[in-house]
C-alpha positions as CSV (number, residue, x, y, z in Angstrom):
1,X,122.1,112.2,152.8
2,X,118.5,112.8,154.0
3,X,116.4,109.1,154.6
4,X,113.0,109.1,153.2
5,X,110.2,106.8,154.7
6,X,106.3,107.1,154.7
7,X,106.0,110.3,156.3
8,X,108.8,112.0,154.1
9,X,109.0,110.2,151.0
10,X,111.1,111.7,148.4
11,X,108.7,112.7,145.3
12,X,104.8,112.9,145.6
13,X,102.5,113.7,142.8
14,X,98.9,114.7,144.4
15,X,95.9,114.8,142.0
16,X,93.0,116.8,144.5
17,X,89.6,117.5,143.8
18,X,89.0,114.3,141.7
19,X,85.4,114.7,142.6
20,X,84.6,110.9,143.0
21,X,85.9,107.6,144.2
22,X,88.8,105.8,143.0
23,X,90.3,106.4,139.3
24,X,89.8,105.4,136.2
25,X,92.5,102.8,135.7
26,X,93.5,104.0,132.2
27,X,93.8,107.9,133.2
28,X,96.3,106.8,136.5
29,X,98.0,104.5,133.5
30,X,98.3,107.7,131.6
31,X,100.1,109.5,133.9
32,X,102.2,107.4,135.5
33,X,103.2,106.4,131.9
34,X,104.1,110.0,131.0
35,X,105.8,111.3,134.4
36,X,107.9,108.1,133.9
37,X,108.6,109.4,130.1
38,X,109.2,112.7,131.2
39,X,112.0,112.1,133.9
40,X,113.4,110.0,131.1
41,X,113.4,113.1,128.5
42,X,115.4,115.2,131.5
43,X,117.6,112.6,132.1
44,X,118.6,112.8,128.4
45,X,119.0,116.2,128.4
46,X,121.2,116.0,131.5
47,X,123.5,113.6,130.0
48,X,123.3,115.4,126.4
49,X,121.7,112.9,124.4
50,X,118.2,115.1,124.2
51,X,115.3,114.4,122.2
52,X,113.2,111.2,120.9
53,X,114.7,107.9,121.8
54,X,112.7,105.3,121.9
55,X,113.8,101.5,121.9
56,X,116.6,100.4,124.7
57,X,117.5,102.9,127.6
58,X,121.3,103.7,128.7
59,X,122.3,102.8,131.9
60,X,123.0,106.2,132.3
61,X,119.4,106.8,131.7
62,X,117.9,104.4,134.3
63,X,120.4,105.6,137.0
64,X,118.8,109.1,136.7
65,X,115.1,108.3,136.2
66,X,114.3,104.8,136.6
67,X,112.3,105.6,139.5
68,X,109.8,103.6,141.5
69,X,106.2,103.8,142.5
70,X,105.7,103.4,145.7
71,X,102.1,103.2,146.3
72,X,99.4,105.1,144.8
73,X,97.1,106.4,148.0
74,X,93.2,106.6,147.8
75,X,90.9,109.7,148.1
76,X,93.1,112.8,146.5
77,X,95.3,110.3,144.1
78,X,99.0,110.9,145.8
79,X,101.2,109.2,143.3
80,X,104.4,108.1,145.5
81,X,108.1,107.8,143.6
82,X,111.4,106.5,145.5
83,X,114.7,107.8,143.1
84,X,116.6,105.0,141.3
85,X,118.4,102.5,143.1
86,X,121.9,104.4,142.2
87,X,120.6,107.8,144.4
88,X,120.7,105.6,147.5
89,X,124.3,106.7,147.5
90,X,124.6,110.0,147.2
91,X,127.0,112.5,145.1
92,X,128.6,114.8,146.5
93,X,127.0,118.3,146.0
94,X,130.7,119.2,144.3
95,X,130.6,117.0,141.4
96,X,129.7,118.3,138.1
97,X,127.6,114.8,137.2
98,X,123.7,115.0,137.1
99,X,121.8,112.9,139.9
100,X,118.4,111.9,139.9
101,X,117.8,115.1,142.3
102,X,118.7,117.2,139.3
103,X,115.8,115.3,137.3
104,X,113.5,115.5,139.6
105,X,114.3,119.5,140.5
106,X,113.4,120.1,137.0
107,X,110.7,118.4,136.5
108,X,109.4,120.3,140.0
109,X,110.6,123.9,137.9
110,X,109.1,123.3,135.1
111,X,105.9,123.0,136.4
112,X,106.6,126.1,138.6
113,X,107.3,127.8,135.4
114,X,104.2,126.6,133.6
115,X,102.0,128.0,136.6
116,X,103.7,131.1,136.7
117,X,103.4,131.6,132.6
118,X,106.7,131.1,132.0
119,X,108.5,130.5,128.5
120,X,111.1,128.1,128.3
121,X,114.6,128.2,126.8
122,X,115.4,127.6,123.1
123,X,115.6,123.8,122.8
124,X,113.6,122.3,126.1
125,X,109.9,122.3,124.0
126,X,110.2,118.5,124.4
127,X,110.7,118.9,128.0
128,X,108.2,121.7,128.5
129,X,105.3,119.6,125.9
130,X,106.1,116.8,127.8
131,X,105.2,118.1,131.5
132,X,102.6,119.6,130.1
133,X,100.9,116.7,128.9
134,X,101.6,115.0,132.8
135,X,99.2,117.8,134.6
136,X,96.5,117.3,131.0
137,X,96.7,113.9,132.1
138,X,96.0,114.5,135.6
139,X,93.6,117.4,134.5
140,X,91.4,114.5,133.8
141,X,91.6,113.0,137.3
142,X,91.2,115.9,139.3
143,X,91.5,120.3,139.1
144,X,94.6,120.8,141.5
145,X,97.8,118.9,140.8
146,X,100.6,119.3,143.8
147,X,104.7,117.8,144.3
148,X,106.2,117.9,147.0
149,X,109.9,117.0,146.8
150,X,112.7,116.3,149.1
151,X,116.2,115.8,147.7
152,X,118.4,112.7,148.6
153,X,121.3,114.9,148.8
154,X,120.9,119.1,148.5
155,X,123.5,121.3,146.0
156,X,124.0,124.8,146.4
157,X,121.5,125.7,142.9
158,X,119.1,124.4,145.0
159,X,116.4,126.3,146.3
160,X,116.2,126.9,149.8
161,X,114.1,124.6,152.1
162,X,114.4,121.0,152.7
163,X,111.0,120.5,151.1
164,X,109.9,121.7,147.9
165,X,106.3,122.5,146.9
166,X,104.3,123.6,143.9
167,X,100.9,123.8,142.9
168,X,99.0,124.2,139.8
169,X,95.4,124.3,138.4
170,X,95.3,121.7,136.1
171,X,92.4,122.7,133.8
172,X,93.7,126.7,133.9
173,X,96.7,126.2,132.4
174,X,98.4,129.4,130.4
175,X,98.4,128.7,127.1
176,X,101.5,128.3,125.1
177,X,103.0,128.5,121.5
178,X,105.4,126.2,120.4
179,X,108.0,126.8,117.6
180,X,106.6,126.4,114.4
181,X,107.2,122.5,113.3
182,X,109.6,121.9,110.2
183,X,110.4,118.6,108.1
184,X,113.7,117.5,106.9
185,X,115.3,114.3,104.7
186,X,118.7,112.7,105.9
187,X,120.1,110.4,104.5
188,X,121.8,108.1,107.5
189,X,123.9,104.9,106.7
190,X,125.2,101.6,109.8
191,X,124.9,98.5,110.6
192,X,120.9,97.6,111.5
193,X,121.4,95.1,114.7
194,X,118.0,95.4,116.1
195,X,114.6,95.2,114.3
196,X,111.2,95.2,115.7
197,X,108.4,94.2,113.2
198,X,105.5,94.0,116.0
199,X,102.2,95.4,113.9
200,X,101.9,98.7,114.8
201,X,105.6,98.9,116.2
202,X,108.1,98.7,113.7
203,X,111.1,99.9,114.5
204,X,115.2,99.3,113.4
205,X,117.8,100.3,115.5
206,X,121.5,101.0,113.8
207,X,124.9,101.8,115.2
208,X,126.2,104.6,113.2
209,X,129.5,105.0,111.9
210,X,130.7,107.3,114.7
211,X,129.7,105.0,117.3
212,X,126.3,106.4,118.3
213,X,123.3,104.6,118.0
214,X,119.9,105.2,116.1
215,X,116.8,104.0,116.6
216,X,114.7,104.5,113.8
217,X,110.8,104.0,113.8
218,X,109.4,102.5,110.2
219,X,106.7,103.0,108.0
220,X,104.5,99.6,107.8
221,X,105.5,99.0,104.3
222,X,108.9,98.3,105.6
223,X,108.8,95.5,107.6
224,X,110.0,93.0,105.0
225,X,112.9,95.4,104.4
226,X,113.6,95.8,108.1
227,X,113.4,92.4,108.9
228,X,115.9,91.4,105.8
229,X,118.2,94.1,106.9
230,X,119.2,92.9,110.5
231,X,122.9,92.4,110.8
232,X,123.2,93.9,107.9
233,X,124.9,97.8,106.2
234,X,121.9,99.7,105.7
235,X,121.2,103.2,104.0
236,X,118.2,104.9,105.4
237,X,116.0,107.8,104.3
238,X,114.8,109.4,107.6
239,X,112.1,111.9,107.6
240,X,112.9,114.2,111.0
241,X,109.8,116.5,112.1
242,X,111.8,119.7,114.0
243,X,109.9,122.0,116.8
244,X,112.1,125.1,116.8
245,X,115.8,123.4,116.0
246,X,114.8,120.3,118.3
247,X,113.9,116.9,116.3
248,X,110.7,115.5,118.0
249,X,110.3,112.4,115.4
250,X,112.1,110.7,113.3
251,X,110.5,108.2,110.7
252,X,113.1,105.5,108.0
253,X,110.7,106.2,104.8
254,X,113.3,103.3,103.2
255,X,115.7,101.4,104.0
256,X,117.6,99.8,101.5
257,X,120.9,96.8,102.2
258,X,124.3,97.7,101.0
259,X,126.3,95.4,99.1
260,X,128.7,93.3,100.9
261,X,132.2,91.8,100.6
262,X,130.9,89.0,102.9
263,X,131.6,87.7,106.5
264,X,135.1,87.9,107.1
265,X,136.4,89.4,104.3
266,X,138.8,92.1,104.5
267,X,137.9,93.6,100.7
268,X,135.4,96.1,99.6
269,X,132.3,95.4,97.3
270,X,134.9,97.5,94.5
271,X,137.7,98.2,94.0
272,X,139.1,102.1,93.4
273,X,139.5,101.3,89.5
274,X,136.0,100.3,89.2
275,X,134.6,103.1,91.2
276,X,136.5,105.9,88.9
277,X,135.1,104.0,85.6
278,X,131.8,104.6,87.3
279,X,132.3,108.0,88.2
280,X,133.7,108.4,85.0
281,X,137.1,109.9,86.6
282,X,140.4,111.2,84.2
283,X,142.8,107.7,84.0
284,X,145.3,110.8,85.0
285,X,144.9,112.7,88.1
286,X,145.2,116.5,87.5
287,X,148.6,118.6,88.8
288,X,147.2,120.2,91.9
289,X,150.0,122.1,92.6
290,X,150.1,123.7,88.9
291,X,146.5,124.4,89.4
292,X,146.8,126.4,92.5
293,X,150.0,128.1,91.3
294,X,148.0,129.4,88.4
295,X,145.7,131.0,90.9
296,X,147.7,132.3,93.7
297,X,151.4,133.2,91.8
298,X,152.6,134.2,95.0
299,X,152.6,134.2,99.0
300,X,151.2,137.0,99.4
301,X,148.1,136.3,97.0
302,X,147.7,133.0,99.4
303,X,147.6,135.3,102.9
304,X,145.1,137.5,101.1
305,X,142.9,134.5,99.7
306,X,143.6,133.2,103.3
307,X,142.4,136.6,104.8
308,X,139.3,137.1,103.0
309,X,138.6,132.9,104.6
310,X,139.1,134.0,108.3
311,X,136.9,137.4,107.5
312,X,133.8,135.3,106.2
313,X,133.9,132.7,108.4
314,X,134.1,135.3,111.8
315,X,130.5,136.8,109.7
316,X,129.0,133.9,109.7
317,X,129.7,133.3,113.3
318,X,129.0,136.8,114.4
């Protein structure tokens, strides 16, 4: 495990050429806000729960890039970072698990990549936009932008060198087209356990019936729905804005309560005869069996049928 002090710290983001004294305070807020969001988005993606998440961060999450400013130095703005708490004891370079080197290692190649016009791979847009906007950001502090980067503990993808350097012209940078932007509608039912009705904020947060969470932001309309829906079964309408096949946004256009048996009941809302008179359902359930048989008289008209299955589903995979 390599130490890191003053002279060597572990991450430095240099801003040069800043052509006055000192910094604005709300550009260095800027970008200390979005390298912060950025090492969160790569964490994500290293622990496969990539794209938009606002509201409450997994531990997982802070062990990779809960980083901590050090000290922001005067003249060219060197931004200082010490890794998470966790990194002080290193993983072995043979383990499979992402560290906060491997955040950080990114975030240095991806702005490699941008300097050296590189296009990124299908699904990282969120990563590449989002470093994009850190040297923008520091585009309006100063024209040079420079990391330097030592890893905690060094894996053989590494690059070689104990230090790691890269450089970029923050106002030149290559342009870039994104994947064109799409919009879709899903419809997403749980049970809403956090809401957050701050003006200008809201938000409701769900766990879904798989396990996973969701948090959702809200159009303003919906704050007396939101609010009346915590600890509550909720069916959402989520509009989800795509870049490429990667959901940047996702907005609850309605949110609407589900009926209830109550606390502590083990019945539901209806029962199965009610739901086939609503449906409208035959009292009698059809003959399934005398159904198929009238299609398929014979085994060998099922391995055909069942033929023709495999063949269409290998095209659709091919």
């Amino acid at each position: 495990m390599t130490t890191h002090d003053e002279q060597h710290p572990w991450f430095t983001f240099t801003v040069r050429d800043t052509g006055g004294t000192g910094v604005e305070v709300p550009k260095l807020a800027k970008l200390l806000e979005d390298i912060s969001s950025t090492f969160y988005a790569i964490a994500r993606a290293k622990i496969g729960v990539g794209g938009p998440r606002p509201g409450r961060r997994r531990i997982a999450e802070e062990a990779l890039a809960g980083v901590r400013l050090v000290r922001v130095s005067p003249g060219s703005t060197t931004i200082e970072l010490e890794p998470p708490p966790a990194a002080s004891q290193a993983q072995l370079p043979i383990l499979e698990e992402p560290t906060a080197d491997d955040v950080a290692l990114e975030f240095y190649e991806e702005v490699r990549s941008i300097e050296a016009n590189g296009q990124p791979p299908e699904g990282r847009w969120d990563i590449r936009r989002r470093v994009r906007a850190v040297i923008e950001d520091a585009a309006e502090i100063g024209s040079t932008a420079e990391i330097v980067y030592r890893p905690v503990a060094r894996r053989p993808t590494f690059p070689a060198g104990d230090v790691l350097k890269a450089t970029i012209q923050t106002r030149r940078m290559p342009a870039e087209k994104p994947p064109e932007r799409s919009r879709r509608i899903r419809r997403i039912s749980g049970h809403a356990y956090m809401v957050d009705v701050e003006p200008g904020r809201q938000r409701i947060r769900i766990k879904l019936p798989d396990g996973r969470d969701a948090t959702l932001d809200a159009d303003e309309e919906l704050t007396s729905r939101i609010r009346n829906a915590l600890d509550r079964i909720v069916e959402i309408v989520v509009e989800e804005e795509l870049e490429g096949d990667v959901t940047i946004s996702r907005i609850a256009q309605s949110v609407e309560v589900l009926p209830s048996s109550g606390p502590g009941s083990d019945q539901p809302p209806k029962s199965i005869e009610e739901l086939e008179r609503e449906q409208n359902l035959p009292k009698e359930r059809p003959d399934y069996v005398a159904l198929a048989s009238a299609i398929w008289e014979t085994e060998a008209d099922i391995e055909s049928f069942e033929e023709h299955v495999r063949q269409i589903r290998q095209a659709e995979t091919a």
